[in-house]
DRENGUKE-278898 format. One line per 3 residues: number of its first residue (from 0); their letters; for each residue x negated, y negated, z negated of N, C-alpha, C. Coordinates in Angstrom, 2 decimals. Each point is the difference from the previous one (the first is absolute). Example, Ala and Ser with C-alpha at 12.3 -4.5 7.8 and 13.67 -1.06 7.14 Angstrom:
# residues 2
0	as	-13.19/5.69/-7.80/0.89/-1.19/0.00/-0.90/-1.20/0.00 | 0.35/-1.05/0.72/-0.82/-1.19/-0.06/0.77/-1.09/-0.73
***
This chain:
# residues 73
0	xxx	46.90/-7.82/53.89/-1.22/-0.36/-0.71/-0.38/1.08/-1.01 | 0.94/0.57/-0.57/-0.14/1.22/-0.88/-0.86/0.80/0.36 | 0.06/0.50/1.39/-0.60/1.25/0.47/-1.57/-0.30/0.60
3	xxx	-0.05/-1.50/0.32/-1.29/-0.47/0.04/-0.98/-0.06/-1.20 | 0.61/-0.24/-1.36/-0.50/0.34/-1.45/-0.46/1.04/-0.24 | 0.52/1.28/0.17/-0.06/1.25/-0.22/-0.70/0.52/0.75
6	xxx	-0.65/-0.05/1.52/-0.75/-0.13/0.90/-1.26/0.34/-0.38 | -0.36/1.52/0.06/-1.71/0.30/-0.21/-0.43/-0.27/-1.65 | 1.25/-0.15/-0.99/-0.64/-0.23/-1.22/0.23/-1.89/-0.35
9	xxx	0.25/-0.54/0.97/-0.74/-1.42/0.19/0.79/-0.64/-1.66 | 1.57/0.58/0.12/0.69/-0.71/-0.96/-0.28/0.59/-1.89 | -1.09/1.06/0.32/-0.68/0.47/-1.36/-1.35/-1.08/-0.25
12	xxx	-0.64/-0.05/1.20/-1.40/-0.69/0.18/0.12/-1.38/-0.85 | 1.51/-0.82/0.32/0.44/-1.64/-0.01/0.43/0.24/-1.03 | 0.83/0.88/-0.92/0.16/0.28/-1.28/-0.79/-0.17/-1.06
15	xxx	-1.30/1.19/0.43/-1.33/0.08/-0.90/-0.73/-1.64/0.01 | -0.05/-0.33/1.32/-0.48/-1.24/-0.06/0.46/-1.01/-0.40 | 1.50/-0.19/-0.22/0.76/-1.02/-1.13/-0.50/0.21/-1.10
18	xxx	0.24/1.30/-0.57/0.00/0.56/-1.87/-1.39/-0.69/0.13 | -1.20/0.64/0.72/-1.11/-0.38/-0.30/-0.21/-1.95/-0.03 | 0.27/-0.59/0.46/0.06/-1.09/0.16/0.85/-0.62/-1.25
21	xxx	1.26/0.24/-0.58/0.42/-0.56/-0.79/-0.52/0.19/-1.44 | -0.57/1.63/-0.10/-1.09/0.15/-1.19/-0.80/-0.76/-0.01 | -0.83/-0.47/1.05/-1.37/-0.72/-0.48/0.71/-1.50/-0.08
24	xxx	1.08/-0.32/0.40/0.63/-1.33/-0.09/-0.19/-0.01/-1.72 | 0.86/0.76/-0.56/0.78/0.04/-1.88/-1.43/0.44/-0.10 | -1.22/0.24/0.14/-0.95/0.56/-0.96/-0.96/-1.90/-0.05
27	xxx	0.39/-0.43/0.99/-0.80/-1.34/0.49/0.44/-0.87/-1.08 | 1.38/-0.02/-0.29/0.48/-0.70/-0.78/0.31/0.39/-1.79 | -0.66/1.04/0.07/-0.08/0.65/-1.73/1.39/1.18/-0.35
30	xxx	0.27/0.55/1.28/1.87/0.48/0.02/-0.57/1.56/0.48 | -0.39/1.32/-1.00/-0.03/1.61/0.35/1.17/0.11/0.46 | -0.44/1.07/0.25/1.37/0.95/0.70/-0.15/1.27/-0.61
33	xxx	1.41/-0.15/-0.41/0.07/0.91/-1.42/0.31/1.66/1.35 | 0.71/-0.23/0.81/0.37/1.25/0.57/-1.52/0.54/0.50 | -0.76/-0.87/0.35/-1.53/0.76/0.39/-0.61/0.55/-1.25
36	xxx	0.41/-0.73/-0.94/-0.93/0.64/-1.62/0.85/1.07/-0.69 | 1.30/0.33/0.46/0.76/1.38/-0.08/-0.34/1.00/0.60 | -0.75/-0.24/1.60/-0.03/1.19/0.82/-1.53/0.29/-0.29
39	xxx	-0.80/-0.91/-0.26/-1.32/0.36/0.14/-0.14/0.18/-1.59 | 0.52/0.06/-1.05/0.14/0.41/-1.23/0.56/1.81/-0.04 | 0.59/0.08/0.89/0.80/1.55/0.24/-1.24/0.72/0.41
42	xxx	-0.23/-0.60/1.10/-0.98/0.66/1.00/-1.56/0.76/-0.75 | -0.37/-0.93/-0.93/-1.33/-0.32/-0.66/-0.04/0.46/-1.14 | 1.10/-0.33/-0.69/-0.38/0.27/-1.35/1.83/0.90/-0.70
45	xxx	0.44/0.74/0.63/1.62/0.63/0.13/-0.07/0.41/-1.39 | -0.50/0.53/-0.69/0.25/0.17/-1.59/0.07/-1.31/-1.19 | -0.54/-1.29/0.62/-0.07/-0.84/-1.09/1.68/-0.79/0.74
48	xxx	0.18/-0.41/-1.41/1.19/-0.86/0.11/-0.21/-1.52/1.10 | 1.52/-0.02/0.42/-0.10/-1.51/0.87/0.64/-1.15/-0.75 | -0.93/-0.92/-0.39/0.41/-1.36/0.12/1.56/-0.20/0.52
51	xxx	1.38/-0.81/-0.78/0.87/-0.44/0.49/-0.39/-1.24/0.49 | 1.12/-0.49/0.78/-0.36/-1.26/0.86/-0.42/-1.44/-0.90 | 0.83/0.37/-1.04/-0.35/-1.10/-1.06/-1.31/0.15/-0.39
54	xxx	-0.39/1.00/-0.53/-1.26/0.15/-0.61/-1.17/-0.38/0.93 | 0.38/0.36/1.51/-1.60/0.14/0.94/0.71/-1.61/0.08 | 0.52/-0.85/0.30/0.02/-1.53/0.34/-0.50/-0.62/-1.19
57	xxx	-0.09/0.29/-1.33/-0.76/-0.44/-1.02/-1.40/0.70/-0.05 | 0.37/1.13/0.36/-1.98/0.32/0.25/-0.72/-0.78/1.12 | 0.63/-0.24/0.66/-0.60/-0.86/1.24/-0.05/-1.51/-0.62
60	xxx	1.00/-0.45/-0.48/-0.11/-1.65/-0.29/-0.97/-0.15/-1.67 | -0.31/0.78/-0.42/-1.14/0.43/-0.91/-1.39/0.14/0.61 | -0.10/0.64/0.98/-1.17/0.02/0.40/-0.64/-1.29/1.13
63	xxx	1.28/-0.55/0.22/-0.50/-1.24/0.82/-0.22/-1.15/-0.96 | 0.71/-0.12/-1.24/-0.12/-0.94/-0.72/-1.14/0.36/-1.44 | -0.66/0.93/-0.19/-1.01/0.34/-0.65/0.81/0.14/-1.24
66	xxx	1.25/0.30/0.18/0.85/0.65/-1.09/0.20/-1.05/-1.85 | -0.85/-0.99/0.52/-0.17/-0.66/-1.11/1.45/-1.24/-0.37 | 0.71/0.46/0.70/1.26/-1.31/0.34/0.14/-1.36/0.41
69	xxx	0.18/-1.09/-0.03/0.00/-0.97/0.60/-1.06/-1.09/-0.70 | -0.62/-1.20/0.92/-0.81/-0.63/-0.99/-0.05/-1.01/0.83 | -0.71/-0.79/-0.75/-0.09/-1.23/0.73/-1.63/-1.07/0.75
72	x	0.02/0.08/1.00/-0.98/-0.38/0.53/-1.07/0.84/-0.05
***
C-alpha cells in the first residue's frame, strides 16, 4: 500500500488535502494554526518578530472575543 501512496505524487496530493481540510476544520471552530502564522509570518514579513505560541493563542482568543473579557448575556 506504501508504494501505491507515493504513486505519481498521489501520497503528497492526500497529505496537502488532509492539512488543508483540518485547517479549515480548527479555523470553523475559533482554533489558528500557529505553524501557518510562523511560516507565512517568515515568508511576509522576515524582519518583524514572531508571536510565541502563547501569545498568538491569546491574540486569537482576543480577537474572537472583542478582547473585552467575559460578560454576561
Amino acid at each position: 500500500m506504501a508504494e501505491f501512496m507515493t504513486d505519481n505524487g498521489f501520497g503528497k496530493r492526500l497529505l496537502r488535502i488532509w492539512t488543508l481540510l483540518r485547517q479549515t476544520g480548527s479555523l470553523m471552530v475559533g482554533v489558528a494554526d500557529y505553524d501557518h502564522y510562523v511560516k507565512w509570518q517568515r515568508r511576509h514579513n522576515a524582519n518583524a518578530p514572531v508571536m510565541s505560541q502563547r501569545q498568538f493563542l491569546d491574540y486569537c482568543h482576543n480577537r474572537r472575543s472583542g478582547g473585552k473579557g467575559s460578560r454576561c448575556c
